[in-house]
Wavefront OBJ file of the C-alpha trace (Angstrom):
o trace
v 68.183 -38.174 -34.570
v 66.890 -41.357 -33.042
v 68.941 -42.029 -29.547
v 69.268 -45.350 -30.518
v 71.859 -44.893 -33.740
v 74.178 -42.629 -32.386
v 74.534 -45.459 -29.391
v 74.912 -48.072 -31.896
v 77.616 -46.339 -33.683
v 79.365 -44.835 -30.139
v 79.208 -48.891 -29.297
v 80.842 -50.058 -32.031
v 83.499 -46.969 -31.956
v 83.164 -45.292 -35.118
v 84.825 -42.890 -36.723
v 82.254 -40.269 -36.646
v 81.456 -36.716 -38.189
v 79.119 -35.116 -35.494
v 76.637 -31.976 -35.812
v 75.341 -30.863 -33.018
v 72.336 -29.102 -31.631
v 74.567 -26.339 -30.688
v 75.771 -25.829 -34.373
v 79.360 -27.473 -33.565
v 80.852 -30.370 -35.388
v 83.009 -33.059 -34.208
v 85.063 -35.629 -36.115
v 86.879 -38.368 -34.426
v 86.692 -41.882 -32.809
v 84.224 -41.946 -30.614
v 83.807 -44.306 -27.585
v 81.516 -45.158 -24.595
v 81.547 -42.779 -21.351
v 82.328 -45.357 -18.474
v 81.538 -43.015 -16.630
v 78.389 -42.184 -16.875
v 76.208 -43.885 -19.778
v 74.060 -40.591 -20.787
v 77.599 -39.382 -22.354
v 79.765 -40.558 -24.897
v 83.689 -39.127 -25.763
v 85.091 -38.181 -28.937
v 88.585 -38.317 -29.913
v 89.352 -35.616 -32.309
v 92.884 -34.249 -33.405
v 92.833 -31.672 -31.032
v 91.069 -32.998 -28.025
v 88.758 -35.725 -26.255
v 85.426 -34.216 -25.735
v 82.744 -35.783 -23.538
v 79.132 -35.004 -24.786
v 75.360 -36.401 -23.942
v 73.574 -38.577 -26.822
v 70.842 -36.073 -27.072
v 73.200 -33.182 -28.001
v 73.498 -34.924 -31.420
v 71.579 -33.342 -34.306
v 72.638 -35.935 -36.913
v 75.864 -37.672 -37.663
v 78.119 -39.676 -40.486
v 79.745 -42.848 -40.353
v 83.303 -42.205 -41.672
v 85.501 -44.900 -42.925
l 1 2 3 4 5 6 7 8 9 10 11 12 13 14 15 16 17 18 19 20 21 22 23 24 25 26 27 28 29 30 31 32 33 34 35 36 37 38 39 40 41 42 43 44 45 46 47 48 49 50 51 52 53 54 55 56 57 58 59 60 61 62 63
C-alpha cells in the first residue's frame, strides 16, 4: 500500500475499512495523530485506536 493514499484518505477523514499487516481490520472515521504524524487514529464503535501508516496492508473508502 503506497504511504501516500492512506495519508490522503486519513487527511481528508474518511470513513475507512482497514486491513492490517497484523491480519486485524478496522472500520471507522479516521483522523490525523496531532500527536505525532507517523500515526493516525481510528474511531470505531468500540474504541479510538492509534496506529502507524505503515501498519496498513490495504484499505476501502466507505461512504
Amino acid at each position: 500500500m503506497a504511504a501516500h493514499e492512506i495519508k490522503k484518505a486519513v487527511s481528508k477523514e474518511e470513513f475507512l475499512r482497514l486491513h492490517l499487516v497484523s491480519g486485524e481490520f478496522y472500520t471507522g472515521s479516521c483522523s490525523p495523530d496531532l500527536t505525532n504524524k507517523s500515526f493516525f487514529k481510528i474511531d470505531t464503535s468500540d474504541r479510538v485506536v492509534s496506529l502507524p501508516y505503515w501498519a496498513v496492508k490495504r484499505f476501502e473508502r466507505l461512504h
